[in-house]
VOPAGU-2260 file (C-alpha; in pm, 1 decimal, decimal comma):
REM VOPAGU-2260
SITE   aa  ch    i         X         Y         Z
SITE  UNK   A    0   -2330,7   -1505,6     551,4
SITE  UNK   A    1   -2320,9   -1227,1     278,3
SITE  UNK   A    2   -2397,3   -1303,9     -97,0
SITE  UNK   A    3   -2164,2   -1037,6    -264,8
SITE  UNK   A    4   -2274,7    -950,1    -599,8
SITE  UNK   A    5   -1902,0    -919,2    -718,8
SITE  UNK   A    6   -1580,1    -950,8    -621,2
SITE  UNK   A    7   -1528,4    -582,0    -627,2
SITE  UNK   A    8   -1779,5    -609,3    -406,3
SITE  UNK   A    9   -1615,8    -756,8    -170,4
SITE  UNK   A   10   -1335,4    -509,7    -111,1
SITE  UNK   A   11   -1282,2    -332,8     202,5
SITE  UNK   A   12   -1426,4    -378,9     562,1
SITE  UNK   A   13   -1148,4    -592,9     651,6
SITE  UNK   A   14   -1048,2    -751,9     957,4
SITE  UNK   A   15    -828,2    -577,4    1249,4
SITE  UNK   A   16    -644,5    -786,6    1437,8
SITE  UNK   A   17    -490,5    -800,3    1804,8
SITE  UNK   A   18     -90,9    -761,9    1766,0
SITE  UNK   A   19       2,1    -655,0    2133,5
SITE  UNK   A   20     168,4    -936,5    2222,6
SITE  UNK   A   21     446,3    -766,9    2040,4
SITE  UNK   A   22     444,2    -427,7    2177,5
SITE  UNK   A   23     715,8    -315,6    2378,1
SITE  UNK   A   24     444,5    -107,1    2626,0
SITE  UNK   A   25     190,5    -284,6    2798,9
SITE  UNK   A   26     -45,2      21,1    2782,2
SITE  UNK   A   27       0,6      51,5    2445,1
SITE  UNK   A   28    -223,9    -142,2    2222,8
SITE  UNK   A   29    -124,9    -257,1    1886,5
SITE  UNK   A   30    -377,0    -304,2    1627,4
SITE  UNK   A   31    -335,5    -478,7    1223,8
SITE  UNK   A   32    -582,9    -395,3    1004,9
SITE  UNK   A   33    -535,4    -698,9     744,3
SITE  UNK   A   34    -600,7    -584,1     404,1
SITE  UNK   A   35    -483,7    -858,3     269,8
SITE  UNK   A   36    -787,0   -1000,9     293,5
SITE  UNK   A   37    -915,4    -806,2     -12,2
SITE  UNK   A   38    -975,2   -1041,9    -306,5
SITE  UNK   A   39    -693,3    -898,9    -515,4
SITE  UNK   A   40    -448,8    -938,8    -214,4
SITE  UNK   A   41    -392,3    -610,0     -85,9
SITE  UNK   A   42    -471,4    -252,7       6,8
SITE  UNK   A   43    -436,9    -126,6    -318,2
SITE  UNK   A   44    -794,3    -322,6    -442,6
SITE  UNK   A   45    -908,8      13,0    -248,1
SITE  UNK   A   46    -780,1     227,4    -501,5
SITE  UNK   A   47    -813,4      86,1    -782,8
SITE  UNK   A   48   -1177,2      63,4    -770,1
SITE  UNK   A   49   -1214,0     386,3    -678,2
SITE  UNK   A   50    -975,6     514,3    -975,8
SITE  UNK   A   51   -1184,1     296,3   -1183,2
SITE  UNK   A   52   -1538,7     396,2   -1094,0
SITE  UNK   A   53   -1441,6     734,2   -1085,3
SITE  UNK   A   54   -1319,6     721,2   -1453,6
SITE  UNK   A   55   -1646,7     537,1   -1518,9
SITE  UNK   A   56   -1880,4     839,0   -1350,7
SITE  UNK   A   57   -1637,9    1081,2   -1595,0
SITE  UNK   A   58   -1643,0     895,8   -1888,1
SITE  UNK   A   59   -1299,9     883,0   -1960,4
SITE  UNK   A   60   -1342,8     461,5   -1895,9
SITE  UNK   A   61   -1561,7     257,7   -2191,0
SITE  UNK   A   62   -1629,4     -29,2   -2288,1
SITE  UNK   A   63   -1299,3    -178,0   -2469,9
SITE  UNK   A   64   -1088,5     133,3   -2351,0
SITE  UNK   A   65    -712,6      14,6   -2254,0
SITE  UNK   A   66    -566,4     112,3   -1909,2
SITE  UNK   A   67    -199,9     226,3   -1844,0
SITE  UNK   A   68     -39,4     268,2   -1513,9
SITE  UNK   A   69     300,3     218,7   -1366,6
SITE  UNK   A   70     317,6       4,4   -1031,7
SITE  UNK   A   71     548,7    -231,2    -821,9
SITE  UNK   A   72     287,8    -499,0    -772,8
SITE  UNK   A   73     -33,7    -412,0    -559,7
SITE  UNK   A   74    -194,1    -145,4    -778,1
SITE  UNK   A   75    -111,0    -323,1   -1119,1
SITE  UNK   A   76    -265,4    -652,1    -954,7
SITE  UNK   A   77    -554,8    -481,9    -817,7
SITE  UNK   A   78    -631,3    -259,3   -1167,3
SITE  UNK   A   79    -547,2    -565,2   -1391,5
SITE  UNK   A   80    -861,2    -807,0   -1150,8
SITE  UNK   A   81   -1123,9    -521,4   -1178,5
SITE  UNK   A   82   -1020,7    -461,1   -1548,3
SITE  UNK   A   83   -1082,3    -819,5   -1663,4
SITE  UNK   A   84   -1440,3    -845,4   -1488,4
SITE  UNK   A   85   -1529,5    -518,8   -1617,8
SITE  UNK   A   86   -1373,8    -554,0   -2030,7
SITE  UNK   A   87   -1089,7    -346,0   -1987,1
SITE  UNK   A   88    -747,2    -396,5   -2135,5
SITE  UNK   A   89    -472,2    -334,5   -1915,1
SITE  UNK   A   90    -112,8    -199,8   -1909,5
SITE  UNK   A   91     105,7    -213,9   -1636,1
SITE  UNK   A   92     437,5     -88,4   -1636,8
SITE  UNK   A   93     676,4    -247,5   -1393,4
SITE  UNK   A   94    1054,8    -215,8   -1290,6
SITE  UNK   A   95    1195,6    -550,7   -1425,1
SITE  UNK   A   96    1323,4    -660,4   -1133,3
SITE  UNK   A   97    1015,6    -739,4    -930,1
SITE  UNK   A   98     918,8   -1051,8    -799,0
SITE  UNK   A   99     833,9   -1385,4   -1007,1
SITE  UNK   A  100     494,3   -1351,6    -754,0
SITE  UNK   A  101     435,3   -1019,2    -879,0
SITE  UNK   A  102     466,0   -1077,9   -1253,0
SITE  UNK   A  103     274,4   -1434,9   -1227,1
SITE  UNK   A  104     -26,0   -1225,6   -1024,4
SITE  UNK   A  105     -93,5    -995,7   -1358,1
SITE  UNK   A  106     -35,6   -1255,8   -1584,2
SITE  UNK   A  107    -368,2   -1464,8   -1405,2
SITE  UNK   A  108    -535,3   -1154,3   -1476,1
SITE  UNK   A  109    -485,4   -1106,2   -1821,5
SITE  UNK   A  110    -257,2    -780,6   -1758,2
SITE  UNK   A  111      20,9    -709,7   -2027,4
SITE  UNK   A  112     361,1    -599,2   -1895,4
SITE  UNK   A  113     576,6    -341,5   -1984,5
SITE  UNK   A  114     940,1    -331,3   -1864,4
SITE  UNK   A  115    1086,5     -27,2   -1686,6
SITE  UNK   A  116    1428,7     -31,4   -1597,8
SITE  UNK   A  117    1465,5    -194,0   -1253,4
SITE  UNK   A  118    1745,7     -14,9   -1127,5
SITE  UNK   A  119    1507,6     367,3   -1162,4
SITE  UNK   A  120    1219,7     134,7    -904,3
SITE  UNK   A  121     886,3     272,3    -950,8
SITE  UNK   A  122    1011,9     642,6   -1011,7
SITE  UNK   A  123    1167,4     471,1   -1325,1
SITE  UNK   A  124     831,0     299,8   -1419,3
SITE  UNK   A  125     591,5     634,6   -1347,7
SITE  UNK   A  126     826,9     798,4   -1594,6
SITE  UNK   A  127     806,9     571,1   -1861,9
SITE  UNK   A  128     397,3     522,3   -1796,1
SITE  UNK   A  129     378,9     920,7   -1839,4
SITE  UNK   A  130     572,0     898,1   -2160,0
SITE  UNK   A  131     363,7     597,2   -2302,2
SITE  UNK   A  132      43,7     798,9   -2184,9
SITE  UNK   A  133     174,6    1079,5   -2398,6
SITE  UNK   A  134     245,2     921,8   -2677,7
SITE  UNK   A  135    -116,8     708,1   -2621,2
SITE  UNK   A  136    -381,7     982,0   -2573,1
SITE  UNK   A  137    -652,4     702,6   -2643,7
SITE  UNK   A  138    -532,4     504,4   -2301,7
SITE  UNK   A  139    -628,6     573,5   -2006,8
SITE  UNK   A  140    -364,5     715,4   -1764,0
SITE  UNK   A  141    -537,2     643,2   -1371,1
SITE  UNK   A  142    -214,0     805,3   -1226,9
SITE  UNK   A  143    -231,7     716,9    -895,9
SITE  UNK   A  144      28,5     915,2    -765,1
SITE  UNK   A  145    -219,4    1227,9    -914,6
SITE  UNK   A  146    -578,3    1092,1    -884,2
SITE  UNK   A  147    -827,8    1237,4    -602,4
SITE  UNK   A  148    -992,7     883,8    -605,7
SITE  UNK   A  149    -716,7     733,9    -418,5
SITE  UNK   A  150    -712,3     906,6     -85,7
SITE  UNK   A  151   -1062,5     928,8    -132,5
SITE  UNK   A  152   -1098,5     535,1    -108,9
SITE  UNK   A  153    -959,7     573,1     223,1
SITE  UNK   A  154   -1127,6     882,8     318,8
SITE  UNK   A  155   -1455,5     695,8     278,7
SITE  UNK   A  156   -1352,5     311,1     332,4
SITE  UNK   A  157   -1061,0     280,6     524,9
SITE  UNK   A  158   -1039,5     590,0     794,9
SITE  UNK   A  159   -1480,4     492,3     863,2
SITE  UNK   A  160   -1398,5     142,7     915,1
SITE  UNK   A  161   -1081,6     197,6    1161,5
SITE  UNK   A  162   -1314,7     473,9    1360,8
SITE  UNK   A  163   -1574,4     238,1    1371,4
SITE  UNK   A  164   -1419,6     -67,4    1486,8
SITE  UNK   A  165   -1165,7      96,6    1696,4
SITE  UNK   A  166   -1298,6     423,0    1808,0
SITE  UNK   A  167   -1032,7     477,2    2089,3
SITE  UNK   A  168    -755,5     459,0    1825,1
SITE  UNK   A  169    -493,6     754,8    1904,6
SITE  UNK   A  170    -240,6     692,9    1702,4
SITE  UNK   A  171    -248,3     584,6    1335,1
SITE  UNK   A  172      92,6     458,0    1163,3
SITE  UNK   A  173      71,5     345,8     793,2
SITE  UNK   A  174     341,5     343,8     514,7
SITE  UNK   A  175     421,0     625,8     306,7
SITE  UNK   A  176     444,3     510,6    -114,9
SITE  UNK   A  177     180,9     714,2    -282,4
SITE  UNK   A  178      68,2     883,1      48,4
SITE  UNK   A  179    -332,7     780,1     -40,6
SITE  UNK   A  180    -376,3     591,6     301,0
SITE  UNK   A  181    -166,2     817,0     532,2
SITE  UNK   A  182    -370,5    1115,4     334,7
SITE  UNK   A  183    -723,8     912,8     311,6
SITE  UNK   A  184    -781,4     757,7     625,5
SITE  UNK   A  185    -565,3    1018,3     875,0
SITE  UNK   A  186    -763,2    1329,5     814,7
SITE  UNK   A  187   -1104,0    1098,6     824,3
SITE  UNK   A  188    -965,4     996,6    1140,6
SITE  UNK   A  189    -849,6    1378,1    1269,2
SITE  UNK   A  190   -1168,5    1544,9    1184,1
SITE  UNK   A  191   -1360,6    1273,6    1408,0
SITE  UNK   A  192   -1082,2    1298,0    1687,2
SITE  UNK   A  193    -851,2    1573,7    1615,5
SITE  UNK   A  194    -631,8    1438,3    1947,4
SITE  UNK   A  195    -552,9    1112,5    1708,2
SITE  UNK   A  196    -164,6    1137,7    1592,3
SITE  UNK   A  197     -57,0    1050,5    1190,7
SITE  UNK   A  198     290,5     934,2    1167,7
SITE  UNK   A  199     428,9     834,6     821,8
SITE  UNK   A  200     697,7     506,3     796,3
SITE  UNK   A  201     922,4     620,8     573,9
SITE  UNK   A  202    1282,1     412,2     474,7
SITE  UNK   A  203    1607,1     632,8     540,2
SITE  UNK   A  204    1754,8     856,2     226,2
SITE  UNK   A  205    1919,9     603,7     -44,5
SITE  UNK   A  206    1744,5     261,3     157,2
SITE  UNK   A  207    1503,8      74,9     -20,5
SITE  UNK   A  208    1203,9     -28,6     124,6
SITE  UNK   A  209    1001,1     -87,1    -180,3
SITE  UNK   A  210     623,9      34,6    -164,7
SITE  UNK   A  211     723,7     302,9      62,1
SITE  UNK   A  212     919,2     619,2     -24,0
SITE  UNK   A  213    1135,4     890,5     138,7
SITE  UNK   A  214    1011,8    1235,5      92,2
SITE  UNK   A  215    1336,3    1367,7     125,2
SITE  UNK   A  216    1450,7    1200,4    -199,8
SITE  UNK   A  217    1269,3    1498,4    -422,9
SITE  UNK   A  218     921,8    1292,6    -521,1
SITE  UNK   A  219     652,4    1418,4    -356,7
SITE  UNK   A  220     314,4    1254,6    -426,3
SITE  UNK   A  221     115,3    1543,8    -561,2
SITE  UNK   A  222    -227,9    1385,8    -381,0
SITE  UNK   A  223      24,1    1457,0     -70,0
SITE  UNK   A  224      93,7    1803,5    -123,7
SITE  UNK   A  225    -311,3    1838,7    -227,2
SITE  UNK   A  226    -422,6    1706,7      98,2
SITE  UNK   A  227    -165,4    1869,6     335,3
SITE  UNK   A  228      57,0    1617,3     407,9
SITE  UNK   A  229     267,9    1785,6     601,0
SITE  UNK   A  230      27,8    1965,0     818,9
SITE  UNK   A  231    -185,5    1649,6     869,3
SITE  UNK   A  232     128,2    1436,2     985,2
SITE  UNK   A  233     266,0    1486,2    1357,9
SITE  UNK   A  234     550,2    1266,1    1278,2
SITE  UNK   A  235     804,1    1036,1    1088,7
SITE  UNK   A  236     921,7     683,1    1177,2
SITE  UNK   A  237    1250,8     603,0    1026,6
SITE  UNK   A  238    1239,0     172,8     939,6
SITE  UNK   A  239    1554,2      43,5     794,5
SITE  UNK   A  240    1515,1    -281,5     525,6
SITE  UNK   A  241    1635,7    -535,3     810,4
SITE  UNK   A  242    1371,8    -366,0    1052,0
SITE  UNK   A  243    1102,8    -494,7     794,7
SITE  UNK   A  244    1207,3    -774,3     743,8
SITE  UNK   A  245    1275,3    -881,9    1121,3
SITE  UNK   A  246     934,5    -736,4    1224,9
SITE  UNK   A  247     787,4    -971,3     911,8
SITE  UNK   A  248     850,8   -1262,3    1107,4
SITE  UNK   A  249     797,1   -1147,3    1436,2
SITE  UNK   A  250     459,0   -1133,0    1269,2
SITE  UNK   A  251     440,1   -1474,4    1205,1
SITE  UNK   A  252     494,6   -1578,1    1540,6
SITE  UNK   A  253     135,3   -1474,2    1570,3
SITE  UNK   A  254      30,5   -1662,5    1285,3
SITE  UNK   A  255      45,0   -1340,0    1055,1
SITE  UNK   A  256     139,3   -1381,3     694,8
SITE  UNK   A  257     224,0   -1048,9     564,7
SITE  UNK   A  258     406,5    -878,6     323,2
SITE  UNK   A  259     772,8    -697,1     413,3
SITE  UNK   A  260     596,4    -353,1     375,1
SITE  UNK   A  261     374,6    -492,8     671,2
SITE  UNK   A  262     679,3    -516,1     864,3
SITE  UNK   A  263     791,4    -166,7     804,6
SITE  UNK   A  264     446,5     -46,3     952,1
SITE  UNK   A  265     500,8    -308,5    1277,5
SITE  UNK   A  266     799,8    -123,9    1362,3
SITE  UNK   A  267     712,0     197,8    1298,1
SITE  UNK   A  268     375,6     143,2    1530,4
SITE  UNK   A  269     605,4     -86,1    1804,9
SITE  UNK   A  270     844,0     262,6    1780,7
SITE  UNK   A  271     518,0     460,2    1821,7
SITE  UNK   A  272     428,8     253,1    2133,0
SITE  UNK   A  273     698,8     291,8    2307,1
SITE  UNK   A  274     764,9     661,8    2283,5
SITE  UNK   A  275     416,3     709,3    2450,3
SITE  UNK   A  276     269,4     636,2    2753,1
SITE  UNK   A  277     -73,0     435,0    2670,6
SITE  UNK   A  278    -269,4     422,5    2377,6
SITE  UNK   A  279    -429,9     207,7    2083,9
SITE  UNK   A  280    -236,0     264,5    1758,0
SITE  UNK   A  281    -359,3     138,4    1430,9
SITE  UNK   A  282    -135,8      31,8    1136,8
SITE  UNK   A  283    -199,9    -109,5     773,4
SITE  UNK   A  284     -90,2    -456,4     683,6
SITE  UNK   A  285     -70,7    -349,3     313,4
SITE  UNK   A  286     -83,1    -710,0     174,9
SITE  UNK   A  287     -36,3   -1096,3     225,2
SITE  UNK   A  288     317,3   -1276,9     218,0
SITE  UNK   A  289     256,9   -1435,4     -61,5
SITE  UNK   A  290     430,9   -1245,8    -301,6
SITE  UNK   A  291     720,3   -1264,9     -89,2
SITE  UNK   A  292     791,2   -1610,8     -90,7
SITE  UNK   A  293    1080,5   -1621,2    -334,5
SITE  UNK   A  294    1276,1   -1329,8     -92,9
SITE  UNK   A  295    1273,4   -1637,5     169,2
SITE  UNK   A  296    1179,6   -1352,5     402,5
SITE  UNK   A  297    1097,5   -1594,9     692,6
SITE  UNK   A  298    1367,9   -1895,2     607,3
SITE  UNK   A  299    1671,1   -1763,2     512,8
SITE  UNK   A  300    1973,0   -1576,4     653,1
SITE  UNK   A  301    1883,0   -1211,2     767,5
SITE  UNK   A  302    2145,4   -1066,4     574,0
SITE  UNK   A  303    2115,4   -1270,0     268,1
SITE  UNK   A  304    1777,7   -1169,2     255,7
SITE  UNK   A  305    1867,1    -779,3     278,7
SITE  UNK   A  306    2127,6    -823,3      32,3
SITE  UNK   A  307    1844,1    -990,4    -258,8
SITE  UNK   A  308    1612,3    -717,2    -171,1
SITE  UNK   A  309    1888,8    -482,8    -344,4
SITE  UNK   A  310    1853,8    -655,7    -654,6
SITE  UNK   A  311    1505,6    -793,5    -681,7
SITE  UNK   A  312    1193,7    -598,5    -622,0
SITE  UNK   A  313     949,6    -784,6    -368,9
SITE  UNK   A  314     777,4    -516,7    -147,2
């Protein structure tokens, strides 16, 4: 067994896991690669050390310096755990209508909240975090939506461990929110296979599927314009809320807690499969389900559960 030094550490090299059973080809493999299994719960531990360690090797981060970045959840969670074991202060701004999970996760960590409207979702809170950074030059702005370090995490962690582990892969389906995995790990992946296909789960235009985004909606990620997004990708997969949130438990009938987001990648990957005749695809659990407990994802009425996702942040 491995004595990690750290926590941080510990991130990456997570497990992939065997989700055929629910693909709708039967020469079509269906991998999960569970980064939920990071110490700070989800992909986004990726990123965040690399933002940080970046701004370390810069020397824009020192000791006592104060952090401010907008985020959902993942990234705030992830910033606010590497923050406290390395003397940081932290910011996080957040749409005020996320998840007690999600608010209750930064608090353990020390992290202090600032409200963004919740109706304006994370577009709202990046707004508000550039204006605070403005009017803060001595804080630290990690931008995520901006910085190099996060498709690099997955350009050197994530895309290496898929090729390694699953070096007949041929399709890779992630989520698209700040584009840094779709960007990261796909062109890792094309330049060792260029044959492999990058398709992008996307929610329709005016659907929420929060952690994810729609291009269409006038956002683009600049990290996804920098790294050629739309030459790298060969594809979209439309995934309505109710998709996520049915393929979330058809997870769980395989004993796979994950978060909604998850869901959205399971049925754009079980879409994938069955538009092609064989092949192993690969696709991101993003986090765990804990954070999703209060949506009663997996206990509730279907539609009751779509309708609080309209008014409550969770994924």
């Amino acid at each position: 067994m491995t004595v990690y030094p750290s926590v941080i550490d510990m991130i990456g090299n997570t497990p992939i896991v065997d989700v055929s059973a629910l693909s709708p080809n039967a020469q079509a493999r269906i991998l999960l690669k569970l980064e939920g299994e990071n110490p700070g719960g989800s992909v986004k531990d990726r990123i965040a050390r690399s933002m940080v360690l970046a701004a370390e090797a810069e020397g824009a981060l020192a000791p006592g310096a104060t952090i401010i970045e907008p985020s959902s959840g993942n990234t705030g969670i992830a910033l606010a755990m590497i923050a406290r074991t390395r003397g940081y202060r932290v910011k996080i701004v957040l749409p005020d209508n996320v998840s007690v999970e999600r608010r209750q996760m930064l608090e353990v960590f020390g992290a202090e909240i600032i409200d963004s409207p919740g109706a304006q979702g994370s577009n709202g809170a990046v707004t508000l975090a550039q204006d605070l950074a403005r009017q803060h030059p001595e804080w630290v702005f990690l931008d995520q939506y901006e910085n190099e370090a996060n498709p690099l995490a997955h350009y050197e962690t994530t895309g290496p461990e898929i090729w390694s582990e699953v070096p007949e892969v041929t399709h890779f389906v992630a989520g698209l929110g700040t584009s840094g995995t779709l960007m990261g790990a796909g062109r890792f992946l094309k330049e060792q296979n260029p044959e492999i296909e990058v398709f992008a789960v996307e929610p329709p235009v005016g659907e929420l599927v929060e952690g994810l985004r729609n291009l269409d909606e006038g956002y683009i990620p600049p990290v996804f314009e920098r790294w050629g997004g739309l030459e790298l990708l060969d594809g979209k997969r439309i995934v309505r809320p109710r998709e996520s949130l049915e393929w979330t438990r058809r997870l769980a009938d395989l004993g796979v807690f994950a978060g909604v987001s998850t869901g959205a990648a399971m049925a754009g990957a079980v879409r994938t499969a069955d538009k092609i005749d064989r092949g192993t695809i690969v696709t991101i659990a993003a986090d765990g389900g804990w954070k999703y407990l209060s949506l009663g994802a997996w206990t509730d009425d279907l539609d009751d559960v779509v309708e609080r996702a309209k008014h409550t942040i969770y994924f």
